[in-house]
C-alpha positions as CSV (number, residue, x, y, z in Angstrom):
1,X,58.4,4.6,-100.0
2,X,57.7,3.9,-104.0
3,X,61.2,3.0,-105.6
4,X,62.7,1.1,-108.4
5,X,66.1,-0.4,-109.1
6,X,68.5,-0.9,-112.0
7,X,68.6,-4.2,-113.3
8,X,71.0,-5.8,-116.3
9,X,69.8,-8.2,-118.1
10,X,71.5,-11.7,-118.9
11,X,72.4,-10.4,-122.1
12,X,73.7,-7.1,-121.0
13,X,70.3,-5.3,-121.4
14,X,70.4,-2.6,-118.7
15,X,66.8,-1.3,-117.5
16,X,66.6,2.4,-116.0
17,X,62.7,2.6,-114.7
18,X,61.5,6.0,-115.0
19,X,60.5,6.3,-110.9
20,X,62.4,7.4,-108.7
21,X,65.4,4.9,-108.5
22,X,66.8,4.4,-104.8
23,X,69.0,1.0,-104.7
24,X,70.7,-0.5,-101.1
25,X,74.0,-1.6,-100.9
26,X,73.4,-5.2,-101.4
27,X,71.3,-4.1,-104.6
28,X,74.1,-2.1,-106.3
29,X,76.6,-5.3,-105.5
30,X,74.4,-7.8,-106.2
31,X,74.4,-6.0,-110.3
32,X,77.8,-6.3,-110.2
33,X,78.6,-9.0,-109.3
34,X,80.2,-7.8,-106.2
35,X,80.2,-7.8,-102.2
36,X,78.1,-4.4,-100.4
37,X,81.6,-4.2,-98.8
38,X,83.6,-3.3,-101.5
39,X,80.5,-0.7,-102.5
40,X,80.4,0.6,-99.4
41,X,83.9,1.0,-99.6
42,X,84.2,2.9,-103.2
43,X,81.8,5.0,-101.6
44,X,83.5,6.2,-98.3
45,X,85.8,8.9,-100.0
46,X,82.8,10.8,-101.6
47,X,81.2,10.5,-98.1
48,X,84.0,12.1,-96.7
49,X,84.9,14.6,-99.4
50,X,80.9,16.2,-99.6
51,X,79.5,15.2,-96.0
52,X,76.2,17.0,-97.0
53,X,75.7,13.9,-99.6
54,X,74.1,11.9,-96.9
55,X,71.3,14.5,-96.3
56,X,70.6,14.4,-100.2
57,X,71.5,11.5,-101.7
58,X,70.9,9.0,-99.1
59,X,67.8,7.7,-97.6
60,X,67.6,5.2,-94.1
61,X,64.7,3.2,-94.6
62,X,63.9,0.8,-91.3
63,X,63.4,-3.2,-92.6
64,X,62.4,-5.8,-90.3
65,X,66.1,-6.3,-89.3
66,X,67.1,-2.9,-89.1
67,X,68.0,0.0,-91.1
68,X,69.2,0.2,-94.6
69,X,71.0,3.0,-96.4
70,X,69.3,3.4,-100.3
71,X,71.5,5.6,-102.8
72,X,70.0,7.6,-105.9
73,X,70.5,7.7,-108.8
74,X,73.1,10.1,-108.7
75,X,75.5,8.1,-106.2
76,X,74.5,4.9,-108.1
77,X,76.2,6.1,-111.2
78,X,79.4,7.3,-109.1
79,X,79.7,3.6,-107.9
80,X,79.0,2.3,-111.2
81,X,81.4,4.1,-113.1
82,X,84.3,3.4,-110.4
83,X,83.5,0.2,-109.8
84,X,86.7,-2.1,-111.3
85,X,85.2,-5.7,-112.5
């Protein structure tokens, strides 16, 4: 699967690629400076609000040591925007 993430810069450059963008958990928390815990856990009221979000807007793509959830874009700017740093 062809994907690209967000990244910020150390200056506070922020880089949207124009592919598809599908970020893990781990991704999304490692940009802000976060645990995947507390992004997981931002996300689990949307989850539960709109249950057909998981069909759409979340991919399970098997690693090496398992499978891992990928967000779009669309649920990557959710988190983003209620994430409190």
């Amino acid at each position: 699967m062809k994907r690209e993430i967000i990244t910020i810069g150390g200056n506070g450059e922020i880089h949207i690629p124009s592919a598809p963008i599908w970020m893990s958990a781990c991704e999304i928390a490692d940009q802000l400076g976060a645990f995947a815990s507390k992004v997981s856990e931002i996300f689990s009221p949307y989850s539960e609000k709109r249950p057909f979000v998981e069909n759409e807007k979340i991919k399970r793509l098997f690693h090496k040591s398992g499978f891992v959830e990928l967000y779009d874009m669309n649920i990557i700017t959710i988190l983003f925007l209620h994430f409190h740093t």
